[in-house]
N, C-alpha and C positions, 0 to 999 in steps of 0.2 A: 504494500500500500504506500501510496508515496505521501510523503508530509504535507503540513498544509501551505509550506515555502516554495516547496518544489510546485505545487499547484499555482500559487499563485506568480510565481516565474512564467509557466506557461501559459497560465492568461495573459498575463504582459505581453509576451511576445507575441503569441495570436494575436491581440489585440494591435499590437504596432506592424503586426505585418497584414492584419485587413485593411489598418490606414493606408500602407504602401500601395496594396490591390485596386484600394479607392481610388487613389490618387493618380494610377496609373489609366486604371478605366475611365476615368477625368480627363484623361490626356486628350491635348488639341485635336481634332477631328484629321484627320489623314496621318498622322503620325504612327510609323509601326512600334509595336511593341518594343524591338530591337533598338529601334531609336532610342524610343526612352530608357531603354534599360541601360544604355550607353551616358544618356546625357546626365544620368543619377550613378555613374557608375555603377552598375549593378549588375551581374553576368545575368543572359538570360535564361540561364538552367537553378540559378540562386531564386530569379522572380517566380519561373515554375513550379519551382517545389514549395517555395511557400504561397502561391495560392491553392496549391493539391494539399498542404496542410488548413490551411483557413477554411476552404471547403468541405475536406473530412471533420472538421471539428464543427463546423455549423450542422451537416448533419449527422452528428452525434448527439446534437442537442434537440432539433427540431423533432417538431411530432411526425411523426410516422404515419397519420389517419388523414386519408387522401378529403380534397376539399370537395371533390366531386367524383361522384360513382357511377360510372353506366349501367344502366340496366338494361338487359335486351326485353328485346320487343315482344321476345315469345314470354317472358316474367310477366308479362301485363294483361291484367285478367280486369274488363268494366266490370263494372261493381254500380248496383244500385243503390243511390243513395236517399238516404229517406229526406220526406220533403222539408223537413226543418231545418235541416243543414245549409246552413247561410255560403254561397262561392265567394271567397276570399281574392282568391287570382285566377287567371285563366289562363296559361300560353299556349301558342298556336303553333305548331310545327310543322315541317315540309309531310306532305302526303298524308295530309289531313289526320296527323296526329293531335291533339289536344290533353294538356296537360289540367285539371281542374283539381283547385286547394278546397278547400274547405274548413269551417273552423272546428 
């Protein structure tokens, strides 16, 4: 188990090398990577590895539970709804799919 110094070490760094990442993707509009890693002196196999570190550790952390889920279209069974049920939303999708909320 690593200490709580050694952790916080390596949030420092992460964190100074997501600013780096930032800063880089900030870069002037036409400018290659190469470029910038030259004008920050910085080798471009140094900047790789620590965005391939910044992005394993983001998702290490990030949730895992997708924001959206397809459903197929054979999962979908109409359903009568009884008449007191108020439509909240409605959407309308290609080949006359319709999506209907209710409260």
């Amino acid at each position: 188990m690593k200490s709580h110094t050694s952790l916080v070490a390596q949030q420092t760094r992460l964190s100074e090398w997501a600013e780096l990442v930032r800063d880089c993707q900030n870069r002037p509009q036409g400018m290659k990577i190469d470029e910038w890693c030259h004008l920050h002196d910085i080798m471009k196999a140094w900047y790789y590895w620590r965005l391939r570190k910044v992005r394993e550790a983001f998702l290490a952390t990030a949730d895992n539970t997708p924001d959206f889920i397809e459903v197929p279209s054979s999962a979908i069974q109409p359903e009568n709804i009884a008449p007191d049920h108020k439509t909240v939303a409605l959407i309308r999708g290609r080949n006359h799919l319709a999506l209907e909320i209710t409260d």
